[in-house]
C-alpha positions as CSV (number, residue, x, y, z in Angstrom):
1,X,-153.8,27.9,26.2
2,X,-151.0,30.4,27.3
3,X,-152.3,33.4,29.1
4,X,-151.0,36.6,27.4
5,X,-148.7,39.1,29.5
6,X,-151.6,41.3,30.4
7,X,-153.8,38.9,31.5
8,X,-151.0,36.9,33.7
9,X,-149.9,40.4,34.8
10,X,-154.0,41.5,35.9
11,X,-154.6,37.9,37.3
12,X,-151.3,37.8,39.5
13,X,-152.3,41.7,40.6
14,X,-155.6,40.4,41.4
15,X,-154.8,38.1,43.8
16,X,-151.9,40.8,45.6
17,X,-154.7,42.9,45.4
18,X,-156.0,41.3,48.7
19,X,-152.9,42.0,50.8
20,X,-152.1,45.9,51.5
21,X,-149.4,47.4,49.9
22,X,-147.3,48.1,53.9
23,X,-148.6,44.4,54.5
24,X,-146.9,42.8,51.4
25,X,-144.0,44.7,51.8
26,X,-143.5,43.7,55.6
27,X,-143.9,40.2,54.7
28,X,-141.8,40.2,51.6
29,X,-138.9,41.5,53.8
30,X,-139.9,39.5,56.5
31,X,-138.9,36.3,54.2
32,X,-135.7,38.2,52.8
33,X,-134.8,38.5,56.5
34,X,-135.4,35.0,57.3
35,X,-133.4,34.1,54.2
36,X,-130.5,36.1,55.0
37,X,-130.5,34.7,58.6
38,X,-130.3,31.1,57.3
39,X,-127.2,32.4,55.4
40,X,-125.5,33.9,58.1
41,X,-125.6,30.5,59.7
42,X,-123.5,28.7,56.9
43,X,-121.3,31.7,56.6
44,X,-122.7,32.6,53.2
45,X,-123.6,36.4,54.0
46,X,-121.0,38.8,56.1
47,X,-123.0,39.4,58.8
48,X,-123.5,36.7,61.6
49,X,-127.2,35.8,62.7
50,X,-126.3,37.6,66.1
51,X,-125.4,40.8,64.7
52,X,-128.1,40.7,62.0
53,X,-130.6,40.4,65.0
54,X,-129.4,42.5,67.7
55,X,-128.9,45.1,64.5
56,X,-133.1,44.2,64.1
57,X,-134.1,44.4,67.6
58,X,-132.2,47.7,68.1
59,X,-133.6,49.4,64.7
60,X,-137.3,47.9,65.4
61,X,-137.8,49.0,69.5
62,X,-135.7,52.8,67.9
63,X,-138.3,53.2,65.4
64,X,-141.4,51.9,66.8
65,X,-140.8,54.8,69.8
66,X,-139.8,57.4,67.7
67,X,-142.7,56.9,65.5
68,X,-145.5,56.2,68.5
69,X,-144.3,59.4,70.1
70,X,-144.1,61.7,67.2
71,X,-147.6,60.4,65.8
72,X,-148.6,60.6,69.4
73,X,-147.9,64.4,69.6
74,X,-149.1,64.7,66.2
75,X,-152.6,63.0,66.7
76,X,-151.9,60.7,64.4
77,X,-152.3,57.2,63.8
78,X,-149.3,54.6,64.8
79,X,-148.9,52.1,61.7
80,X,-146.5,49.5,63.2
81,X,-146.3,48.1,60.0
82,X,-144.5,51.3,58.4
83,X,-142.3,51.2,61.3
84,X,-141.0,48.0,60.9
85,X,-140.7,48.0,57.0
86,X,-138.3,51.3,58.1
87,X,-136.3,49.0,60.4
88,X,-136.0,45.7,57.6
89,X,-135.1,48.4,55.1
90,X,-132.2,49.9,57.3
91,X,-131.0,46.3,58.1
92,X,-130.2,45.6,55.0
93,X,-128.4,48.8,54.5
94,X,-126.0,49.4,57.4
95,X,-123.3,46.9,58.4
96,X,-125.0,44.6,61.4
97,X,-122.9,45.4,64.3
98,X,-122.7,44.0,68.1
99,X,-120.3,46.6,69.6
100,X,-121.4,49.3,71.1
101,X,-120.6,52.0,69.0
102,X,-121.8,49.9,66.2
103,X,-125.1,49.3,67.8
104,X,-125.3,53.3,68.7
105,X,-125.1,54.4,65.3
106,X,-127.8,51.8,64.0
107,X,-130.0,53.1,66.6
108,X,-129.2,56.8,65.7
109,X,-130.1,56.0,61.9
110,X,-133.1,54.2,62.8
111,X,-134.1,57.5,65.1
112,X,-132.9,59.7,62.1
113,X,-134.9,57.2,59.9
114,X,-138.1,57.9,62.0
115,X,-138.1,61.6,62.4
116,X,-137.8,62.4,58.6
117,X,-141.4,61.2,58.3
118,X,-142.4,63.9,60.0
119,X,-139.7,66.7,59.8
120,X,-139.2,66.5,56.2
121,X,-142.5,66.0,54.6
122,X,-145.0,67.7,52.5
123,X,-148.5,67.6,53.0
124,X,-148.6,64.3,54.6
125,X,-145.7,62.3,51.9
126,X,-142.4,62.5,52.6
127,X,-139.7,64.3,50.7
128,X,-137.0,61.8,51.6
129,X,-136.8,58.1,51.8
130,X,-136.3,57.7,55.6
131,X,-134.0,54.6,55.4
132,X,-131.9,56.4,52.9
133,X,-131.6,59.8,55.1
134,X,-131.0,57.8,58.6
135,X,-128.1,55.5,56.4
136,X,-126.7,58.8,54.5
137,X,-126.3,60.9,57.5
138,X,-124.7,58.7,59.9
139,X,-122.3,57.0,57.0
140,X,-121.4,60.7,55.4
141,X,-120.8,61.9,59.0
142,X,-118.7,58.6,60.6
143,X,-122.0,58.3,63.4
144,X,-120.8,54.7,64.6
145,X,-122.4,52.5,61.8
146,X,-121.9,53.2,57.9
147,X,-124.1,51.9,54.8
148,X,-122.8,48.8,53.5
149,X,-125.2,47.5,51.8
150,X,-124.4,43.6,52.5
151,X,-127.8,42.7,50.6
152,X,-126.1,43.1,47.5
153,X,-124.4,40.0,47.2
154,X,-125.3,36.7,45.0
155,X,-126.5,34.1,47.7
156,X,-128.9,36.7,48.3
157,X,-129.8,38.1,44.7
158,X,-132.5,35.5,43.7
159,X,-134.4,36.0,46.8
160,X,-134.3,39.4,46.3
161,X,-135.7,39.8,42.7
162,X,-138.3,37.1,43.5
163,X,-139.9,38.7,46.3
164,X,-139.0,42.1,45.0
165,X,-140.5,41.8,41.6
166,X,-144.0,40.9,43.7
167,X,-143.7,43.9,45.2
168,X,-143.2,45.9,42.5
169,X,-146.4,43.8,40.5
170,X,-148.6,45.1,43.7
171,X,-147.4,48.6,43.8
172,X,-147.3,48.6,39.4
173,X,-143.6,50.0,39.5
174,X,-142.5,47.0,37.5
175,X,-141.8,49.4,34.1
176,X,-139.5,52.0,36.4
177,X,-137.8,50.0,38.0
178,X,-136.4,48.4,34.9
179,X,-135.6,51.6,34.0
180,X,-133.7,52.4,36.8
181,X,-131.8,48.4,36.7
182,X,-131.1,49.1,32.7
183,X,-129.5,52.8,33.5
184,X,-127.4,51.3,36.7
185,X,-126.2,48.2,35.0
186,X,-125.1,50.1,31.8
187,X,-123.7,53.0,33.9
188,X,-122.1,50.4,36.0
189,X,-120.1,48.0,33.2
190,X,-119.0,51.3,31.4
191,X,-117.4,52.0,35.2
192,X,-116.3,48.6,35.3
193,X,-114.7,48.7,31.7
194,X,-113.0,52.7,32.2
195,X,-111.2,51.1,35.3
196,X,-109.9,48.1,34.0
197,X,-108.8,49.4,31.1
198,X,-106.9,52.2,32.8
199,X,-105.2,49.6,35.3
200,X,-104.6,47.7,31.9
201,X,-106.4,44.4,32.8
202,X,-108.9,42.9,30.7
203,X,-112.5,43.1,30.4
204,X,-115.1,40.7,29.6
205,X,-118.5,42.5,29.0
206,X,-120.8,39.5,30.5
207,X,-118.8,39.1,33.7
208,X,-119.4,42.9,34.5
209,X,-123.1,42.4,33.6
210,X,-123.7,39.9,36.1
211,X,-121.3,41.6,38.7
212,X,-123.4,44.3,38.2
213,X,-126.9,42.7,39.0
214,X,-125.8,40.0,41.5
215,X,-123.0,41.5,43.4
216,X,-124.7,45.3,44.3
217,X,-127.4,46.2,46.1
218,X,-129.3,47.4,42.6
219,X,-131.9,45.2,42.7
220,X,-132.9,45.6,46.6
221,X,-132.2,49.6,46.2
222,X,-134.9,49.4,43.0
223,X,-137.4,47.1,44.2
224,X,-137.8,48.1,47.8
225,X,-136.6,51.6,47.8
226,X,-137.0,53.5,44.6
227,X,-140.7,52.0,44.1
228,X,-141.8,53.4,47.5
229,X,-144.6,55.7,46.6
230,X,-144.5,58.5,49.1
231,X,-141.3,59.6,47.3
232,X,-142.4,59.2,44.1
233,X,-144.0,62.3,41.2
234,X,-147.1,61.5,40.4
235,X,-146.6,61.4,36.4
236,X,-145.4,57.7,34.7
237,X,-142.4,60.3,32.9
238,X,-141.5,61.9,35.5
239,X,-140.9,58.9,37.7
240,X,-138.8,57.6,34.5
241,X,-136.8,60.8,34.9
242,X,-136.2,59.8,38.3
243,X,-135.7,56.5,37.9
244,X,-133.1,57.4,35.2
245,X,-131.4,59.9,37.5
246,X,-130.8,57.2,40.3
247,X,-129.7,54.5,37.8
248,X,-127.1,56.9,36.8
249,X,-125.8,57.9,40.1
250,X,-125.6,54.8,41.7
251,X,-123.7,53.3,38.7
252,X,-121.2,55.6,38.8
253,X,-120.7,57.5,42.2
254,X,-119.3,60.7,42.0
255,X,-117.0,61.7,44.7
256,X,-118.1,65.1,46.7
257,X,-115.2,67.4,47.7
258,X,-113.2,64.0,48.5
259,X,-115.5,62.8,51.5
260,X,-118.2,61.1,50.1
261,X,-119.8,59.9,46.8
262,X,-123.3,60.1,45.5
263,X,-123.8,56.3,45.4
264,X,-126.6,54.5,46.4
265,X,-129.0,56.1,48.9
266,X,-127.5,59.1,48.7
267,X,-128.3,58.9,44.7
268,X,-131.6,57.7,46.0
269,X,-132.3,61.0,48.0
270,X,-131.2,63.0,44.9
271,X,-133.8,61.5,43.2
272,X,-136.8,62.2,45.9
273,X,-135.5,65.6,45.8
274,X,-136.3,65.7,42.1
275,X,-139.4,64.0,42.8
276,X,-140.5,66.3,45.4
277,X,-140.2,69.1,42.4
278,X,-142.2,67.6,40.2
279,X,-144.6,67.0,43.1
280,X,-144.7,70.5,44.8
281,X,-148.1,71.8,44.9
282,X,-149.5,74.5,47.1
283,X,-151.7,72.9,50.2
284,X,-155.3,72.2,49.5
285,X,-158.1,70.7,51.7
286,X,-161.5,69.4,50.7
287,X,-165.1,70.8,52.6
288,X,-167.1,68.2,52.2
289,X,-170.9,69.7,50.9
290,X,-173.2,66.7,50.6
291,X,-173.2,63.1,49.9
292,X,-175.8,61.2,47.7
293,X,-176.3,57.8,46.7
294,X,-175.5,57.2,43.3
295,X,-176.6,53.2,42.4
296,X,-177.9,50.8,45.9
297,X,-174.1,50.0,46.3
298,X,-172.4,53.3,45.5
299,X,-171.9,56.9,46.5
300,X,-171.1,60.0,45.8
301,X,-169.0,62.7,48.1
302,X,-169.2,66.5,46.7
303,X,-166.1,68.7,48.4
304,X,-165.4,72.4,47.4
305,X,-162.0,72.8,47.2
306,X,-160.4,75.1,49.1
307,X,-157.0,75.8,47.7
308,X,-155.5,75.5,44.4
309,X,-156.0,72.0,42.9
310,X,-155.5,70.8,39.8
311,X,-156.0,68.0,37.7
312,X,-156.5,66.3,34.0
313,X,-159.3,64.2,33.3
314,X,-158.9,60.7,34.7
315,X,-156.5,61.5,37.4
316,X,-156.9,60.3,41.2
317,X,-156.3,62.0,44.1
318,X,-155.3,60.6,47.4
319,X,-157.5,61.9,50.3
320,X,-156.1,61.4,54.0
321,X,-159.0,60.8,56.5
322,X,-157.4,61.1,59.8
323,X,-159.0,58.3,62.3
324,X,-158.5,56.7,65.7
325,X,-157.2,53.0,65.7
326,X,-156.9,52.6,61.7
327,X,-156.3,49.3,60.4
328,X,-153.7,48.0,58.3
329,X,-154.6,50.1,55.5
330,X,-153.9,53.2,57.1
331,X,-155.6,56.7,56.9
332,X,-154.9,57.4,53.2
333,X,-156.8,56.1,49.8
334,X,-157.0,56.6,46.2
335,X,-160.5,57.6,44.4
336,X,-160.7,58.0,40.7
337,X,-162.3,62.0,40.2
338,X,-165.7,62.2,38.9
339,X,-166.3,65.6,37.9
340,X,-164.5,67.7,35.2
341,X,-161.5,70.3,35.6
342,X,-164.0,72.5,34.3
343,X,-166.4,71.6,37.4
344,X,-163.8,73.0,39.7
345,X,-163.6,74.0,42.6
346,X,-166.5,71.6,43.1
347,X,-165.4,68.4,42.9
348,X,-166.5,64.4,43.5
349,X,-165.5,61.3,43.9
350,X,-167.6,58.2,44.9
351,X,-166.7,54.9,46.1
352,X,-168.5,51.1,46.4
353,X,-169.6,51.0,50.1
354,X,-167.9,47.3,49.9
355,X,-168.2,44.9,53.1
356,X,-171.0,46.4,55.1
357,X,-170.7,43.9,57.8
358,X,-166.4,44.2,58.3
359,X,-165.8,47.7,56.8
360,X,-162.7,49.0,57.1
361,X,-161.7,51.7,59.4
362,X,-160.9,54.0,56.7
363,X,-164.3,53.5,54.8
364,X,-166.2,54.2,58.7
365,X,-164.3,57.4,59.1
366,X,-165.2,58.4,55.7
367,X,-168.9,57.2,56.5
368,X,-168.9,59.1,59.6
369,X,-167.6,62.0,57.8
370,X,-170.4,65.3,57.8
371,X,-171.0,68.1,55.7
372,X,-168.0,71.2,56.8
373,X,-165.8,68.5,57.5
374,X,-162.5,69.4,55.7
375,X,-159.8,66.1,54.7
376,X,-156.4,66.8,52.9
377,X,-155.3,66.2,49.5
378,X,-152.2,64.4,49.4
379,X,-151.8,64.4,45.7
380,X,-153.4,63.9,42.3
381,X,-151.7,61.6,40.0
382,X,-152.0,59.0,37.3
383,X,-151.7,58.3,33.4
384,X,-155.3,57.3,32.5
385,X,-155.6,60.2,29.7
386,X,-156.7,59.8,26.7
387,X,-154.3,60.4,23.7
388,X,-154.2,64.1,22.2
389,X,-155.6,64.4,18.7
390,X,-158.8,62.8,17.2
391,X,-158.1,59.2,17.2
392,X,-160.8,56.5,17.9
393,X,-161.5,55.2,21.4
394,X,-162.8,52.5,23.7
395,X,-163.5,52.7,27.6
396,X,-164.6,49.8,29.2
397,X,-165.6,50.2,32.8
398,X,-166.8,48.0,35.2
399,X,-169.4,49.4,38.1
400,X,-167.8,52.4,40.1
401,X,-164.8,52.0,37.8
402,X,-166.9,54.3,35.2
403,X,-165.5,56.7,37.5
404,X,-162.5,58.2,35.2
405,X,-164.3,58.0,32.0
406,X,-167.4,60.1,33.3
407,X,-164.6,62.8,34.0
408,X,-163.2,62.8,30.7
409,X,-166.4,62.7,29.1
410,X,-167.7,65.7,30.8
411,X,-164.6,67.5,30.0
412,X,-165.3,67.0,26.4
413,X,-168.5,67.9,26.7
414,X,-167.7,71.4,28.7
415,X,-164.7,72.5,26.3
416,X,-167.3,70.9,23.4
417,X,-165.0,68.9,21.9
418,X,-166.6,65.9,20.0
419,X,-164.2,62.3,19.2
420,X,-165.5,58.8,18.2
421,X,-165.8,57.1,21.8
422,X,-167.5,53.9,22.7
423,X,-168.3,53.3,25.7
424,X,-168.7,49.3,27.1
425,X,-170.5,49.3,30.6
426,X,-170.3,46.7,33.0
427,X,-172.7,46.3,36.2
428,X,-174.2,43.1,38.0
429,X,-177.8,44.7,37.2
430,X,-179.2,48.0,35.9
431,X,-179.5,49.7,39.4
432,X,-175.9,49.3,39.4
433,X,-174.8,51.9,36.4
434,X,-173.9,55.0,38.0
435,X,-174.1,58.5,36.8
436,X,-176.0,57.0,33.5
437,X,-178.0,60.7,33.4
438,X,-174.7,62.6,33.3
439,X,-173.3,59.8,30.7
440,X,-176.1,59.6,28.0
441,X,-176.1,63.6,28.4
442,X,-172.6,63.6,27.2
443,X,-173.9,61.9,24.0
444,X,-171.4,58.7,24.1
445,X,-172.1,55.2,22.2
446,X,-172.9,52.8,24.8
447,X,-173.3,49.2,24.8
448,X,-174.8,47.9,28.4
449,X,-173.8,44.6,29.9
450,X,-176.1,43.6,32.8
451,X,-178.1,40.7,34.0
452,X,-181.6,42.5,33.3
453,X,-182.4,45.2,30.7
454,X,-182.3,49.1,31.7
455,X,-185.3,50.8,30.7
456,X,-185.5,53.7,29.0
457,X,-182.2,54.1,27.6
458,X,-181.0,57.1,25.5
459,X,-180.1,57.6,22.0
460,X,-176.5,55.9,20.7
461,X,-176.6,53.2,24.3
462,X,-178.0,49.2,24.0
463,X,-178.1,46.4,25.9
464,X,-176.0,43.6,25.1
465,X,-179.1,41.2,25.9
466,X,-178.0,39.8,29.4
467,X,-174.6,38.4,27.9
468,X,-171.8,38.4,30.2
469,X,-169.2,40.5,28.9
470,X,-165.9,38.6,27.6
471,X,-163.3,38.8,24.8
472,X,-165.4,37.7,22.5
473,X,-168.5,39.8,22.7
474,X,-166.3,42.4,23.4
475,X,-165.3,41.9,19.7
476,X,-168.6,41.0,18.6
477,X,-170.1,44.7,20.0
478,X,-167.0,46.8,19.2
479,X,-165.9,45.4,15.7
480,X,-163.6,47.8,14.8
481,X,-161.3,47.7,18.0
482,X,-158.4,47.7,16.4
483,X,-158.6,50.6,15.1
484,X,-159.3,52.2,18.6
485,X,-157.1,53.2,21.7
486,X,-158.6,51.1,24.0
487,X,-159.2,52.1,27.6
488,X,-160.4,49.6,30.7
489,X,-161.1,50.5,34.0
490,X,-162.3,47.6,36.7
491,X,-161.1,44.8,38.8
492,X,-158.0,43.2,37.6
493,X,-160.0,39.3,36.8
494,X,-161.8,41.5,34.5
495,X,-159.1,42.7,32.1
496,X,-157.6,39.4,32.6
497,X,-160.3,37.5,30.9
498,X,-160.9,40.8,28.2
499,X,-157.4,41.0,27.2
500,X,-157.2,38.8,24.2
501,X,-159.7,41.3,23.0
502,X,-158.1,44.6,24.3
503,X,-154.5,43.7,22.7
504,X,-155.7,43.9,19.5
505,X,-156.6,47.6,19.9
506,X,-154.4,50.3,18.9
507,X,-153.3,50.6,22.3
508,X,-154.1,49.5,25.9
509,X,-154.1,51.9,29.2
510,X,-155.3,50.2,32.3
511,X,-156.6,51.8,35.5
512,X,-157.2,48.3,37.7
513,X,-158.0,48.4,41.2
514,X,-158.0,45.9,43.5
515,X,-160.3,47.2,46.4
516,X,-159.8,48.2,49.6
C-alpha cells in the first residue's frame, strides 16, 4: 500500500525529529561541502579545493572568535554549531579566494557575519540573516571579497535540493519555500525573455526554466537561507508575503543609484526587514509563580507576564532559558500555551519531563528554575486556529499534545461561545490525561483512548474500551469526520498511521512535534 503524502511527510519528520534543527543543518552542509570539494578536484565547480578550504578555515576560526567573545561578554552560551553553519553559509556565498586581500575580505564578512547576531537583534532573534549582511556589506562596499554565489551552478543543483528539501521537511518550511522558488523562477524567465527579446535573439521558455533553477543560487538561497527561522514572522501569511517579496527581488535585481542591485542576499535582507515588522513586539518576560504536576509524567509552569504579550488560542511561544554549558539544542524551546488570552497575564505552559536519566540541559535549567525567576519571550507564533465561523470540528491530541486544544477550549468557554467539537484523547493510561478537570468543565465530547478505563468520567466523554487508537477506530468513534475540520496534535508516527482517516475530513491542520 502507498503511504499518502501526509503520512510519508509525518513519518519522514519523525525520524528528523531526532536530530536538532542547528545539527541537521550543520551536517546537511557539511555533505554539500564535501560534495563541492570533490568537484573542485575534477574542475567541475570554479573554485579550487585549496581556495574553497583556506576560504573555510579562515571564515570558521573568524566566526568561532567573534561569537565566543561576544557571547563571552554577553554571558551567553557558545553554540559552535551556529557558528559554523554561519561560516558553510558564507562559503558558499563569496568567491573562495587564496590572496590576501581575497582572504581579508572573507574574514571581514565572516566577522561582520558574527557581530550582527548580537548588534542587530531583537529580543534574542536576529533582524538580519548574518551570512547575508557580512556578504552584502563587503560586496556593496568593494571590502576584498564580493558575493558570487558559485553554489548556483548545475553539478551542484541536485545535491542542493536533496539535502536542502530535508532541511526544509525538519524545519516545515517546505510550503514557503516553494513559494519563494515559483515567484523567483517566474520573475526570473520573464527577465530572461524582456532581454532577449530586446537584443533580438530568441527565446525558448523551458531552457530559461531550467536556467533558472539549475544555474542560480535559488535553490541554496531558499532552502538554507530564507527558511532560517530567526528571521522569519511568526504567521504562515506573512512568511508567504515574505517569501513572495524575496522571490521577486532576486528574479529580477533592481539596480540602486547605479552601484548595486537588490539581488540575492540583499533581496534576502529586504525580506527579514519585512519580517522583523511583522514580528515587532514590545519586550516581555515571564515571573515564574509555581509549578505543579499535572499527570505522573507531566507539568505545569504558571508565569505572570510582565509586559504586553499577546496571543490567539493555539499559539506557541518560545521561551529562552539562559544556562551554562547548553547542549546542542541550545537555550531556547517551543511550548504549546495552555491557558486562554482571556487568562492573561497569567499564563502556563507544561511540558513531558522526558528522559529523566539523560535530560537535556535545557529541560535541567528549566527544572532548576524557582518561583521569581523571570525567562524571556522570544516570540509567539503558529497557525493551529481553528477556522472562524461555526463549522464542525475534530481535535485529536496525544498526551501533553492536548496542550493547544485545552487553550482554545477555554477561550470558548470564557467568551461563551458554543461550536460542535469532538475531542479524541490519546494517553498510554488514565493517569496520563492532563488537565481532564479543566477539559470536561469546558463541556466538550470526548472519546478516551487508553490502556485502562478512567473512572469517573463526565457527561458527553467515553472510553474507547482499551482500543488502540488508529484510522479505523478513528472513523468508527467520529463517523461523521468528513464533515469536520479536523485538528491533530502529537508525535509525528501518530498522524502518520491516522492520516487515512484525517484526509477525509473537511480539512487537516497539524501541530507535530518531535520532542526535544
Amino acid at each position: 500500500m502507498i503511504p499518502s503524502p501526509t503520512a510519508l511527510r509525518q513519518r519522514v519528520l519523525a525520524v528528523l525529529g531526532a536530530i536538532s534543527m542547528y545539527r541537521l543543518v550543520l551536517c546537511a552542509l557539511v555533505a554539500l561541502a564535501v560534495v563541492a570539494l570533490g568537484f573542485s578536484l575534477t574542475g567541475l565547480v570554479g573554485p579550487t579545493a585549496g581556495e574553497i578550504l583556506a576560504s573555510f578555515v579562515v571564515l570558521a576560526v573568524v566566526i568561532s572568535a567573534v561569537d565566543a567573545a561576544a557571547q563571552r561578554i554577553l554571558r551567553l552560551p557558545w553554540r559552535v554549531e551556529s557558528s559554523l553553519v554561519t561560516a558553510l553559509v558564507l562559503l558558499f556565498v563569496l568567491q573562495p579566494s587564496l590572496s590576501a586581500a581575497g582572504l581579508a575580505g572573507t574574514a571581514l564578512a565572516g566577522a561582520l557575519a558574527s557581530l550582527s547576531k548580537y548588534l542587530i537583534a531583537w529580543r534574542g532573534r536576529h533582524v538580519l540573516n548574518p551570512a547575508a549582511f557580512g556578504a552584502a556589506v563587503v560586496t556593496v562596499f568593494g571590502l576584498g571579497s564580493f558575493s558570487s554565489w558559485w553554489v548556483g551552478t548545475p553539478v551542484l543543483s541536485v545535491a542542493v535540493a536533496v539535502l536542502g528539501l530535508l532541511v526544509l521537511w525538519r524545519t516545515e518550511k517546505v510550503r514557503i519555500v516553494l513559494v519563494f522558488l515559483v515567484v523567483v523562477v517566474v520573475v526570473s524567465v520573464v527577465r530572461q525573455a524582456v532581454g532577449l527579446h530586446r537584443s533580438g535573439e530568441g527565446f525558448d521558455s523551458v531552457d530559461a526554466v531550467v536556467f533558472a533553477i539549475s544555474h542560480t543560487p535559488y535553490l541554496f538561497l531558499g532552502a538554507f537561507m530564507l527558511s532560517e527561522p530567526l528571521t522569519l514572522p511568526p504567521r504562515r501569511w506573512q512568511q508567504f508575503i515574505v517569501a513572495a517579496l524575496v522571490g521577486a527581488l532576486a528574479g529580477w535585481p533592481i539596480p540602486v543609484a547605479g552601484l548595486f542591485t537588490l539581488g540575492q542576499e540583499r533581496a534576502l535582507l529586504l525580506g527579514n526587514v519585512l519580517a522583523f515588522v511583522f514580528a515587532v513586539r514590545g519586550s516581555v518576560r515571564l515571573v515564574l509563580e509555581k509549578r505543579r504536576m499535572v499527570t505522573p509524567t507531566a507539568q505545569e509552569l504558571t508565569f505572570r507576564a510582565r509586559g504586553r504579550l499577546s496571543f490567539l488560542p493555539g499559539q506557541y511561544l518560545e521561551l529562552d532559558v539562559p544556562h551554562r554549558h547548553p547542549d546542542a539544542r541550545g537555550t531556547r524551546r517551543e511550548f504549546s500555551i495552555v491557558s486562554a488570552p482571556a487568562d492573561l497575564p497569567t499564563l502556563r505552559i507544561a511540558y513531558k519531563n522526558g528522559d529523566q536519566r539523560h535530560p537535556s540541559s535545557y529541560k535541567r535549567a528549566l527544572a532548576a528554575a524557582q518561583p521569581g525567576a523571570a525567562l524571556a519571550v522570544t516570540g509567539t507564533w503558529g497557525d493551529f486556529l481553528l477556522p472562524r465561523g461555526p463549522s464542525p470540528v475534530l481535535m485529536v491530541a496525544a498526551g501533553i499534545g492536548v496542550t493547544p486544544f485545552v487553550s482554545q477550549l477555554r477561550q470558548l468557554q470564557a467568551t461563551g461561545v458554543r461550536r460542535d467539537i469532538v475531542l479524541v484523547y490519546v494517553a498510554s493510561e488514565a493517569a496520563e490525561l492532563a488537565f481532564r478537570d479543566e477539559l470536561e468543565a469546558t463541556g466538550v465530547r470526548a472519546v478516551v483512548f487508553t490502556r485502562d478505563e478512567p473512572q469517573d468520567l463526565g457527561p458527553g466523554w467515553s472510553w474507547a474500551g482499551g482500543a488502540r487508537l488508529d484510522a479505523e477506530g478513528l472513523e468508527r468513534e467520529v463517523a461523521d469526520i468528513a464533515a469536520r475540520h479536523a485538528f491533530i496534535s502529537g508525535p509525528p508516527r501518530l498522524i502518520a498511521d491516522l492520516a487515512p482517516a484525517l484526509q477525509k475530513a473537511r480539512s487537516l491542520t497539524t501541530d507535530a512535534f518531535a520532542g526535544y
